[in-house]
C-alpha positions in Angstrom: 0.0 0.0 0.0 2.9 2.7 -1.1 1.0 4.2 -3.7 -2.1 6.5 -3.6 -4.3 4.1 -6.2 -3.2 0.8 -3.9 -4.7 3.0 -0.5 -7.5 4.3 -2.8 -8.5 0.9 -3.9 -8.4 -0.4 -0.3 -10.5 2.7 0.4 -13.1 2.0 -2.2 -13.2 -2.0 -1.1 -14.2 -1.0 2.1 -17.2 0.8 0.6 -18.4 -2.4 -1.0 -20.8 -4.5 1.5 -20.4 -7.9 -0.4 -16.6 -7.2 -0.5 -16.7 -6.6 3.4 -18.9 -9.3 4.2 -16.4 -11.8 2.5 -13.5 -9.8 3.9 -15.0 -10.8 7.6 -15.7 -14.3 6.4 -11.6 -14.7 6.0 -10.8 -12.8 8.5 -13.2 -15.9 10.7 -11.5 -18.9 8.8 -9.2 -20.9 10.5 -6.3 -20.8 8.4 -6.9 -17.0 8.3 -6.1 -17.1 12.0 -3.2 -19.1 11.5 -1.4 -17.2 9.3 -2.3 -14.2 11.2 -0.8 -15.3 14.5 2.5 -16.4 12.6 2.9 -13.2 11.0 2.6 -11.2 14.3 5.1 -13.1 15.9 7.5 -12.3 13.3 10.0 -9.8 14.2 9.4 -7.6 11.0 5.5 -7.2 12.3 6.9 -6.3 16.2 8.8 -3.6 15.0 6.4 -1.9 12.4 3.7 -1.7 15.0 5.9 -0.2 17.9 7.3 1.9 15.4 3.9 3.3 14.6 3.1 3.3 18.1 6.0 5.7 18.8 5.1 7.5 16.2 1.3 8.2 17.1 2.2 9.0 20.4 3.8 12.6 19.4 0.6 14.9 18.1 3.0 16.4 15.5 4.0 13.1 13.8 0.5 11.8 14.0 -0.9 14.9 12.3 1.9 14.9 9.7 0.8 11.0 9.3 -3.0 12.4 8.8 -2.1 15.0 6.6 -0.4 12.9 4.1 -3.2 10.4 4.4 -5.5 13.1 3.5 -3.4 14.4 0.8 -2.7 10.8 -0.5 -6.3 10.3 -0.7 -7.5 13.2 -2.4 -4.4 12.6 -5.2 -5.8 9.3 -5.6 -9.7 10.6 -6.2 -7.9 13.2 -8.9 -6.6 10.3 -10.5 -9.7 8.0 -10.5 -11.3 11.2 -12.6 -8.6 11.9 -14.5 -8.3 8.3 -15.6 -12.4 8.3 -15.8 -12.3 11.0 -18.2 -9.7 10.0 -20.3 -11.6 6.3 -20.5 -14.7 8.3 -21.4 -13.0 10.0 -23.9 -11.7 6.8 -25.6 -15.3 5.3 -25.6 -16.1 8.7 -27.5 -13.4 8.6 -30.2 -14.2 4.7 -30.4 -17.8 5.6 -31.6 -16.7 6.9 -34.3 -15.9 3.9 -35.4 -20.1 2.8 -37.4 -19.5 -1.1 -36.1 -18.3 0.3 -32.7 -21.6 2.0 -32.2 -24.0 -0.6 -33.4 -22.2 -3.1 -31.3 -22.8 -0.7 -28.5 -26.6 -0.4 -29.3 -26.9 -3.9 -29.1 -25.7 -3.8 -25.9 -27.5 -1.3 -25.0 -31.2 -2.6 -25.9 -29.9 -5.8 -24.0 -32.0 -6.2 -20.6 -29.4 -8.2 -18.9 -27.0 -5.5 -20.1 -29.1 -2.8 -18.8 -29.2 -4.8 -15.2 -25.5 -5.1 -14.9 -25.2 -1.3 -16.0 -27.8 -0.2 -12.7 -25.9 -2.8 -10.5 -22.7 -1.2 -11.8 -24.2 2.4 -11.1 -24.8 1.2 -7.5 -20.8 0.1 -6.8 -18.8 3.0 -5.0 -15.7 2.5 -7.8 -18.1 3.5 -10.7 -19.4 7.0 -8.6 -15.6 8.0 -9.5 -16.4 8.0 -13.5 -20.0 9.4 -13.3 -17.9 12.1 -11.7 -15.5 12.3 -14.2 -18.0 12.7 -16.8 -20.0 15.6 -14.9 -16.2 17.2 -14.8 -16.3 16.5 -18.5 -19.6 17.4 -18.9 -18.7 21.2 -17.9 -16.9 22.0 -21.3 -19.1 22.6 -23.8 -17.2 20.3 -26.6 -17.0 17.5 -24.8 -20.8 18.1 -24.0 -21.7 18.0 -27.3 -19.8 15.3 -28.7 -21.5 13.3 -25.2 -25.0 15.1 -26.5 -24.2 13.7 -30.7 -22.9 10.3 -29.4 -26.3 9.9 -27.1 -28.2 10.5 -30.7 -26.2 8.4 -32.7 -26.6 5.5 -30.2 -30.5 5.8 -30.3 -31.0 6.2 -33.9 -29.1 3.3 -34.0 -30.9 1.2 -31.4 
């Protein structure tokens, strides 16, 4: 967990009930426990957790801890946009592409497809593009090619 999108992820798995309730069924298995207890005898484990003891115990070190965590978090959300946006913009350019877009009206007109796509809109992880796209949405290009795309795709459907 050294880089902001491995701490975001973790964040974002936490948000996801089915991912914690299997989480907390490992985390109850036998061999979970196991491996747990051998890893906290090791002398690696002892000395990472006084060392963040120590470290907790001075307000100023614990604050500077926060702050980074804070900053580390909100570089990782700027990322998950960033990368939404430029995603979003690929599945744009890719429409161009007449076989591209009535492959994607299939899909579209597809109940099952439009089940996955609500269940989808439900998982914390996918709130990150929808707000990509509303950054996207706020230049007018991009808003338009979104607006001529939207067209295209129901003409063809």
């Amino acid at each position: 967990l050294t880089s902001p999108p491995s701490r975001r992820n973790v964040f974002y798995c936490t948000q996801d009930p089915e991912l914690m309730m299997e989480a907390k069924r490992m985390q109850e298995s036998p061999e979970f426990k196991k491996q747990m207890k051998k890893l906290e005898g090791t002398k690696g484990f002892k000395d990472s957790m006084k060392k963040s003891k120590e470290a907790l115990k001075d307000p100023s070190t614990a604050a500077r801890m926060e702050a980074q965590m804070e900053h580390m978090l909100t570089k990782g959300q700027e990322q998950l946009k960033n990368n939404a946006k430029g995603q979003m913009q690929e599945a744009m350019q890719a429409m161009n592409n007449p076989d591209v877009l009535a492959a994607a009206a299939k899909y579209m007109a597809d109940p099952d497809f439009q089940k996955n796509m609500a269940k989808m809109a439900e998982d914390p992880a996918f709130k990150n593009y929808i707000a990509g796209m509303q950054d996207m949405m706020k230049d007018p290009a991009a808003k338009a090619r979104m607006e001529k795309m939207s067209e295209q795709l129901k003409a063809a459907m």
